[in-house]
mmCIF file as gemmi writes it, N, C-alpha and C atoms, coordinates in Angstrom:
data_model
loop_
_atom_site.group_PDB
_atom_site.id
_atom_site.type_symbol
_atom_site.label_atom_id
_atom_site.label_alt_id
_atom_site.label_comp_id
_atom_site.label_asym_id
_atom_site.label_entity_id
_atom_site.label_seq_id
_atom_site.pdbx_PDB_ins_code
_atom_site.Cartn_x
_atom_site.Cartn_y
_atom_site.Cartn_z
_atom_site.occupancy
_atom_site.B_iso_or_equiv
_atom_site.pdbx_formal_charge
_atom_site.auth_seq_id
_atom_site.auth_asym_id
_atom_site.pdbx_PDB_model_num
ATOM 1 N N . UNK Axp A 1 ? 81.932 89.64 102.947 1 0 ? 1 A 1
ATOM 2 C CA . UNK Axp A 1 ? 82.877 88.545 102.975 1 0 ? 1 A 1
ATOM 3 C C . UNK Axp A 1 ? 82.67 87.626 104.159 1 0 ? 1 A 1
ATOM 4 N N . UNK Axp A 2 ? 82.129 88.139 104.696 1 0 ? 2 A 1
ATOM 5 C CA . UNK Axp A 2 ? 82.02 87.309 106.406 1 0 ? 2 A 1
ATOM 6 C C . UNK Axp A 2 ? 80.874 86.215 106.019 1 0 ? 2 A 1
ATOM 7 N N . UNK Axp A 3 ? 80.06 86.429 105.421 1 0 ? 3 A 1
ATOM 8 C CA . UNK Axp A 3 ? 79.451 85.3 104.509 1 0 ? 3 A 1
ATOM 9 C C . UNK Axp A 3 ? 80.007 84.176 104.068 1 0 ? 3 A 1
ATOM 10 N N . UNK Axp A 4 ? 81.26 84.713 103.417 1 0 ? 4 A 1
ATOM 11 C CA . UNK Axp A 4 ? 81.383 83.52 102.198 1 0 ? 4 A 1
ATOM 12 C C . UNK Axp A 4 ? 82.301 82.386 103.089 1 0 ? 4 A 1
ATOM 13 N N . UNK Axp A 5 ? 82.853 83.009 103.972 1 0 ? 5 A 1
ATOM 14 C CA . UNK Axp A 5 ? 83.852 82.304 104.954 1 0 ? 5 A 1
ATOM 15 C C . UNK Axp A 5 ? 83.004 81.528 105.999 1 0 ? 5 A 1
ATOM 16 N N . UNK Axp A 6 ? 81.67 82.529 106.37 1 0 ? 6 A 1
ATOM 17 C CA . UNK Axp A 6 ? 81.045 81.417 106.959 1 0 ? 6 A 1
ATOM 18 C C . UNK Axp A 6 ? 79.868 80.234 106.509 1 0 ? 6 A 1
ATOM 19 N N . UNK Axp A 7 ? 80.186 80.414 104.917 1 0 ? 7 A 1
ATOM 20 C CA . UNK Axp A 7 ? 79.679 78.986 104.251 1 0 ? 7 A 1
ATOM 21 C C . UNK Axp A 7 ? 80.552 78.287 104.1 1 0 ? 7 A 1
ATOM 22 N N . UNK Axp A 8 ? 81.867 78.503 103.789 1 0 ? 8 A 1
ATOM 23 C CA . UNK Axp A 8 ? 83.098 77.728 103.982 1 0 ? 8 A 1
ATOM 24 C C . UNK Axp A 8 ? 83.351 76.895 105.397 1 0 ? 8 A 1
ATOM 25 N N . UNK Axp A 9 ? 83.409 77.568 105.965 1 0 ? 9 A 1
ATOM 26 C CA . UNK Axp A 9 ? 83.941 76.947 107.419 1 0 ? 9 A 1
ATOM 27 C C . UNK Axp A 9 ? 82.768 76.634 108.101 1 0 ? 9 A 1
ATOM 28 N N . UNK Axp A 10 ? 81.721 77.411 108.318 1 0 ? 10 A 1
ATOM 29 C CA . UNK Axp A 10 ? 80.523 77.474 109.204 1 0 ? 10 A 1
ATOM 30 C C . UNK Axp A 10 ? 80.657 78.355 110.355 1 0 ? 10 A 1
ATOM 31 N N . UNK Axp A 11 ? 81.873 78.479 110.755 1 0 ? 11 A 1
ATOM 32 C CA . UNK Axp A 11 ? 81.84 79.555 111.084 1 0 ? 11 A 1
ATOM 33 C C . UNK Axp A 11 ? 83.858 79.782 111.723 1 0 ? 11 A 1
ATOM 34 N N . UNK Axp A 12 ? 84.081 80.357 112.974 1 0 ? 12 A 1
ATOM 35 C CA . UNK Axp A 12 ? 85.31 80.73 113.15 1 0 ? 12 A 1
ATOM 36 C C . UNK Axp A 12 ? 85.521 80.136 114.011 1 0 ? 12 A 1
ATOM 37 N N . UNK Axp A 13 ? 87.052 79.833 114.547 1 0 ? 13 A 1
ATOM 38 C CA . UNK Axp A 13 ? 87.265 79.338 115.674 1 0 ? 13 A 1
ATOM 39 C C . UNK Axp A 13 ? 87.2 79.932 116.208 1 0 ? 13 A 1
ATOM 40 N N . UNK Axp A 14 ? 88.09 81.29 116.251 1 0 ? 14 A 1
ATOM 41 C CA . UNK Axp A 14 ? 87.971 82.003 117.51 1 0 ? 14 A 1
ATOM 42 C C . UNK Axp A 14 ? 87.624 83.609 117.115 1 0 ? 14 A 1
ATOM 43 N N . UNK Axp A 15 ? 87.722 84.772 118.069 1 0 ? 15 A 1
ATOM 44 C CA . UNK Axp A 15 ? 87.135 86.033 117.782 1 0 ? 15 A 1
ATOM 45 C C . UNK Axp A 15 ? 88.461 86.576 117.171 1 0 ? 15 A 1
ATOM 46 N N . UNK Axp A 16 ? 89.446 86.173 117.391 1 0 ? 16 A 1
ATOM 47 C CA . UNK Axp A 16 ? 90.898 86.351 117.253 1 0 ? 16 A 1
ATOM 48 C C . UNK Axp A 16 ? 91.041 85.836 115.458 1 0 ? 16 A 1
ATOM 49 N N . UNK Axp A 17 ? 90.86 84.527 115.413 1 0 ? 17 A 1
ATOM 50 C CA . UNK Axp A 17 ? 90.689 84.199 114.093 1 0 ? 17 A 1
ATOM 51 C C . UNK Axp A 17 ? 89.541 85.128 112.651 1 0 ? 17 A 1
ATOM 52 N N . UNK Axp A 18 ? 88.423 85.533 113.074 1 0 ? 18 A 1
ATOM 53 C CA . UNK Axp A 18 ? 87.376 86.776 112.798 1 0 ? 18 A 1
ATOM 54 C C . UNK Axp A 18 ? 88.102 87.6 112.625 1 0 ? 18 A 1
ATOM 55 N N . UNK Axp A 19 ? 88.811 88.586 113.497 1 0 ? 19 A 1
ATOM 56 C CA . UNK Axp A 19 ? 89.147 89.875 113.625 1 0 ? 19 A 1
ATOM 57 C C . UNK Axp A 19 ? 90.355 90.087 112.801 1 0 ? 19 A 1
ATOM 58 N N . UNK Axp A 20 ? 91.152 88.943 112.502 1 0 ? 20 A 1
ATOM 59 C CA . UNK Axp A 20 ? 92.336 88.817 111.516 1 0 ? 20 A 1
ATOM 60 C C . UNK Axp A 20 ? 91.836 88.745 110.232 1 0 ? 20 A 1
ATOM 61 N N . UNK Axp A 21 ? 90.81 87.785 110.118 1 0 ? 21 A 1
ATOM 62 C CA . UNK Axp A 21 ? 90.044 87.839 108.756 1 0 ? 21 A 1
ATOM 63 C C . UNK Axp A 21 ? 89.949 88.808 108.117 1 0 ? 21 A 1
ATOM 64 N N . UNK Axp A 22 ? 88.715 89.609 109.411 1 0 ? 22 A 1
ATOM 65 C CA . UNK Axp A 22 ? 88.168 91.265 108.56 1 0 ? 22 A 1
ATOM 66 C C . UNK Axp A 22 ? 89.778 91.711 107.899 1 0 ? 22 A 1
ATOM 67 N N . UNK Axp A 23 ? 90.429 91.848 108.761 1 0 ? 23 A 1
ATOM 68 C CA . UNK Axp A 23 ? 91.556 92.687 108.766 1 0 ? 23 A 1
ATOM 69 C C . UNK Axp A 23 ? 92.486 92.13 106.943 1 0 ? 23 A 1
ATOM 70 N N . UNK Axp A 24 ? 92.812 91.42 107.062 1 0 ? 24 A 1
ATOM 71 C CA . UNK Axp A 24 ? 93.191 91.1 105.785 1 0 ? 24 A 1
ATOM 72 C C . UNK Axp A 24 ? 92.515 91.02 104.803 1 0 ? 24 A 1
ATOM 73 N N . UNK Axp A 25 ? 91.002 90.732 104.733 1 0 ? 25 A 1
ATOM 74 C CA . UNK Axp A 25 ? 89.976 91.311 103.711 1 0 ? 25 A 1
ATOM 75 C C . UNK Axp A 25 ? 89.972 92.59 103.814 1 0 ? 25 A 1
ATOM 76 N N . UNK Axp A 26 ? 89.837 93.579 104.587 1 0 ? 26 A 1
ATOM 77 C CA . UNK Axp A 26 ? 89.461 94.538 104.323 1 0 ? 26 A 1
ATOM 78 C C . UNK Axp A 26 ? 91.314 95.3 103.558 1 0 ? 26 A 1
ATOM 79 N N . UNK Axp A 27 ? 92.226 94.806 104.345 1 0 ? 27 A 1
ATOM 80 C CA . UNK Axp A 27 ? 93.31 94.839 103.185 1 0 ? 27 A 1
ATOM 81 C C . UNK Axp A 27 ? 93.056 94.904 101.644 1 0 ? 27 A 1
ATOM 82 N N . UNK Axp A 28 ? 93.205 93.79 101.436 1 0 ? 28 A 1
ATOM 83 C CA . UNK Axp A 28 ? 93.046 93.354 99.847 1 0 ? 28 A 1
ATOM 84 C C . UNK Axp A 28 ? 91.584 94.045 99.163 1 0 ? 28 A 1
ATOM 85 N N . UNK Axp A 29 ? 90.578 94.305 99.741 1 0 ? 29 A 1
ATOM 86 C CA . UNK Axp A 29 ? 89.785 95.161 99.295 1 0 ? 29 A 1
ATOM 87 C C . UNK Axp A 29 ? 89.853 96.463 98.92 1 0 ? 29 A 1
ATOM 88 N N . UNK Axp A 30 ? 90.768 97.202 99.828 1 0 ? 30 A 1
ATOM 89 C CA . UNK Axp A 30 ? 91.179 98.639 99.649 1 0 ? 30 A 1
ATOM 90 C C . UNK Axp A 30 ? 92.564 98.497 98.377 1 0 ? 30 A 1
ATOM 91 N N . UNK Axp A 31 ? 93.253 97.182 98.2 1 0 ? 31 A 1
ATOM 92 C CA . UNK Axp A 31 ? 94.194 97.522 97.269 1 0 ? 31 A 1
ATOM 93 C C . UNK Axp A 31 ? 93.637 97.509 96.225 1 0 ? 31 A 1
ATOM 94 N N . UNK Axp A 32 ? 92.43 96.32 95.85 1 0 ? 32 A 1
ATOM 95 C CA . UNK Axp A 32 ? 91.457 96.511 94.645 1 0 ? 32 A 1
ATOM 96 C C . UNK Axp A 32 ? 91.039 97.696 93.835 1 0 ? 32 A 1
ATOM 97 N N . UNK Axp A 33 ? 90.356 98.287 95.32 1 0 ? 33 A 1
ATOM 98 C CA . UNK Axp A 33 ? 89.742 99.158 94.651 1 0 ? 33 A 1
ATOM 99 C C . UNK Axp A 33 ? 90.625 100.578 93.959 1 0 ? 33 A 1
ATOM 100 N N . UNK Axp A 34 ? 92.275 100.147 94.777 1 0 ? 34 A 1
ATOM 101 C CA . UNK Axp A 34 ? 92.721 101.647 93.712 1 0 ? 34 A 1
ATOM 102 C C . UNK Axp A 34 ? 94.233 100.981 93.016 1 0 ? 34 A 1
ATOM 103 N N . UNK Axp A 35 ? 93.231 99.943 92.235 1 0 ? 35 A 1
ATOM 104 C CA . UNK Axp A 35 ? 93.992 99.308 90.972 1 0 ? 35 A 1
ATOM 105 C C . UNK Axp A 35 ? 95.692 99.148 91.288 1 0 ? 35 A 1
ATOM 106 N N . UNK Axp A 36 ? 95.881 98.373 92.432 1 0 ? 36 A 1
ATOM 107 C CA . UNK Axp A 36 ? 96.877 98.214 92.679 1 0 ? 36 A 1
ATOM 108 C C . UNK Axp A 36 ? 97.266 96.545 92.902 1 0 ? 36 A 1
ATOM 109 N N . UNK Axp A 37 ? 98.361 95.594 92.795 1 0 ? 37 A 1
ATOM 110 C CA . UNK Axp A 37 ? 97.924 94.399 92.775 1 0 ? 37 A 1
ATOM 111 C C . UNK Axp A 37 ? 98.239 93.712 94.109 1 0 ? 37 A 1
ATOM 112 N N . UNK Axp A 38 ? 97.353 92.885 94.457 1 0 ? 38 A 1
ATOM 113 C CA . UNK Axp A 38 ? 97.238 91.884 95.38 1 0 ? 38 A 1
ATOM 114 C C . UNK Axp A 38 ? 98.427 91.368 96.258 1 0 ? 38 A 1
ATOM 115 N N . UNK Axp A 39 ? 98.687 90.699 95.102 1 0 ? 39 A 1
ATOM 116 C CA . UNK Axp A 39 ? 99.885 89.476 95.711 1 0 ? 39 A 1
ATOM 117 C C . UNK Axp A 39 ? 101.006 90.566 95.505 1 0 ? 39 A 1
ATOM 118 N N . UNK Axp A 40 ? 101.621 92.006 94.842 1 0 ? 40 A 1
ATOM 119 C CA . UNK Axp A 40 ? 102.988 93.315 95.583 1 0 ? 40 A 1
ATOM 120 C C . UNK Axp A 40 ? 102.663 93.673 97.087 1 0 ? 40 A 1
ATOM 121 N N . UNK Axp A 41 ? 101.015 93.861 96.853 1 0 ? 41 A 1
ATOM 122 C CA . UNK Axp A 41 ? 100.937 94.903 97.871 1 0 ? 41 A 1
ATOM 123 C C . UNK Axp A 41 ? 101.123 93.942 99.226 1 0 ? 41 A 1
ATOM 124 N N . UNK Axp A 42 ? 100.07 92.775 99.057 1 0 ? 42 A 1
ATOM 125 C CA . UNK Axp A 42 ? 100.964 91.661 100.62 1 0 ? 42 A 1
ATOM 126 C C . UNK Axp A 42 ? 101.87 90.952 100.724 1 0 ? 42 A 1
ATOM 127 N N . UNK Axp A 43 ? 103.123 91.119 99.552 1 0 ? 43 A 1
ATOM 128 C CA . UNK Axp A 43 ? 104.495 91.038 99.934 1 0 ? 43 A 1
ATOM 129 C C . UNK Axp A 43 ? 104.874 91.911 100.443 1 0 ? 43 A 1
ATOM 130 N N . UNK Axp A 44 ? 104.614 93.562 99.921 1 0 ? 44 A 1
ATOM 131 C CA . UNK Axp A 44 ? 105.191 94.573 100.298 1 0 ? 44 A 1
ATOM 132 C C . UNK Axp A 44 ? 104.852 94.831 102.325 1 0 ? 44 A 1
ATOM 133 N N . UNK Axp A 45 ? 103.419 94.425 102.49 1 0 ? 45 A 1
ATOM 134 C CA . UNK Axp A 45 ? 102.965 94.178 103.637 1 0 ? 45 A 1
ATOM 135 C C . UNK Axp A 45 ? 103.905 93.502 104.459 1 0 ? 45 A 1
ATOM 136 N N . UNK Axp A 46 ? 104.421 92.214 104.004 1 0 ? 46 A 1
ATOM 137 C CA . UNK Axp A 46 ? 104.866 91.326 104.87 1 0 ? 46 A 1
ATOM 138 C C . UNK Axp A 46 ? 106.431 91.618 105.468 1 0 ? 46 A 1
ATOM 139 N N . UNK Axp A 47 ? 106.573 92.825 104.624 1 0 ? 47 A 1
ATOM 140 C CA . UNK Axp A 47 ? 108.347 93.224 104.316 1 0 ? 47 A 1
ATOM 141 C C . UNK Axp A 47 ? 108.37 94.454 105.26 1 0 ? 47 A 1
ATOM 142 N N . UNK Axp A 48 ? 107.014 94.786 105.581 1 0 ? 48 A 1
ATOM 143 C CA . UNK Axp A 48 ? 107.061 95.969 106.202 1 0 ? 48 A 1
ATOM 144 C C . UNK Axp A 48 ? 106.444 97.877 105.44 1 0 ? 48 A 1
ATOM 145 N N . UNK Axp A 49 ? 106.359 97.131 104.64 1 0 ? 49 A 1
ATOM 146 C CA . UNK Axp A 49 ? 105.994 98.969 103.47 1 0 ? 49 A 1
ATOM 147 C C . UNK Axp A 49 ? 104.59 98.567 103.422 1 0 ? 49 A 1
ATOM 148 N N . UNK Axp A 50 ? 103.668 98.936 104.283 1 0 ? 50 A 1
ATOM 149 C CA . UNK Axp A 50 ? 102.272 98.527 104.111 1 0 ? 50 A 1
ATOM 150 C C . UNK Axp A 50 ? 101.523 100.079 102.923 1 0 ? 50 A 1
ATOM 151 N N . UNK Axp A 51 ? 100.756 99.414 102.071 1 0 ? 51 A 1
ATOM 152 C CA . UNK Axp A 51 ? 101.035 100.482 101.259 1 0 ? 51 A 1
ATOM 153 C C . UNK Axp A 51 ? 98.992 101.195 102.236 1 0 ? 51 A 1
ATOM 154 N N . UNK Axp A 52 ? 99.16 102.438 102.197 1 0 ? 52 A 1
ATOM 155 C CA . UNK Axp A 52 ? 98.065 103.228 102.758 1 0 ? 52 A 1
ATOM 156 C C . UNK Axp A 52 ? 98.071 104.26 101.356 1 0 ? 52 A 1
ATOM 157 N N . UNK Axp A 53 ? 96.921 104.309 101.154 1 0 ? 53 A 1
ATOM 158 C CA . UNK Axp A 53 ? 96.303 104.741 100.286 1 0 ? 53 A 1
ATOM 159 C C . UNK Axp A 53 ? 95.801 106.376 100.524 1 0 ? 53 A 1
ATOM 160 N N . UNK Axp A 54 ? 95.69 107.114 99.334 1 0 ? 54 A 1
ATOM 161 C CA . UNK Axp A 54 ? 95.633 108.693 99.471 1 0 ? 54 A 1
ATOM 162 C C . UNK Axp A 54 ? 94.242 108.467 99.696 1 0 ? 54 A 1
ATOM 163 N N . UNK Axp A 55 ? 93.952 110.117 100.755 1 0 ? 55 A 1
ATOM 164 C CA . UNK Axp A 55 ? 92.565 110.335 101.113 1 0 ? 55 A 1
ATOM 165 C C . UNK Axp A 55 ? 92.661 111.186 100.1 1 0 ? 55 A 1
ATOM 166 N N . UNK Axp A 56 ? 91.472 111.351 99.207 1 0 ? 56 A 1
ATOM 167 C CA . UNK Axp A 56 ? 90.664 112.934 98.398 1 0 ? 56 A 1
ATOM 168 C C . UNK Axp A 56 ? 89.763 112.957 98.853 1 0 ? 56 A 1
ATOM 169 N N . UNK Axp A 57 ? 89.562 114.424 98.834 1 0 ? 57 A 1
ATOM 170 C CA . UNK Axp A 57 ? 88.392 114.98 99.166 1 0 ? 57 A 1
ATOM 171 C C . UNK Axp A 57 ? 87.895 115.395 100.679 1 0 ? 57 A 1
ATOM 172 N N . UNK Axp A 58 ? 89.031 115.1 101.257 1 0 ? 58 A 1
ATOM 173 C CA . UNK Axp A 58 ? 88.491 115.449 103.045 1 0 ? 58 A 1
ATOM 174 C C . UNK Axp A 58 ? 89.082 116.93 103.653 1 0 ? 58 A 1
């Protein structure tokens, strides 16, 4: 993803602006992948119930 943002923009303003990025991509990536939706899970985020996802297998 750090790609596509830096064909968009060219790049970041700041390391602060980057590090929020990852952070909310890597959000919405982990809700993807366990079929959960987008736009509940970062309301539910914004409300405070950040949803964390089950470990298997450890």
């Amino acid at each position: 993803m750090i790609k596509v943002k830096e064909k968009i923009s060219g790049c970041f303003a700041s390391l602060k602006g980057a590090q929020m990025f990852h952070r909310i991509r890597g959000f919405i990536s982990t809700v993807k992948k366990n079929n959960r939706s987008v736009f509940e899970e970062l309301r539910n985020a914004i409300r405070g119930k950040v949803y964390l996802p089950e470990i298997i297998g450890c």
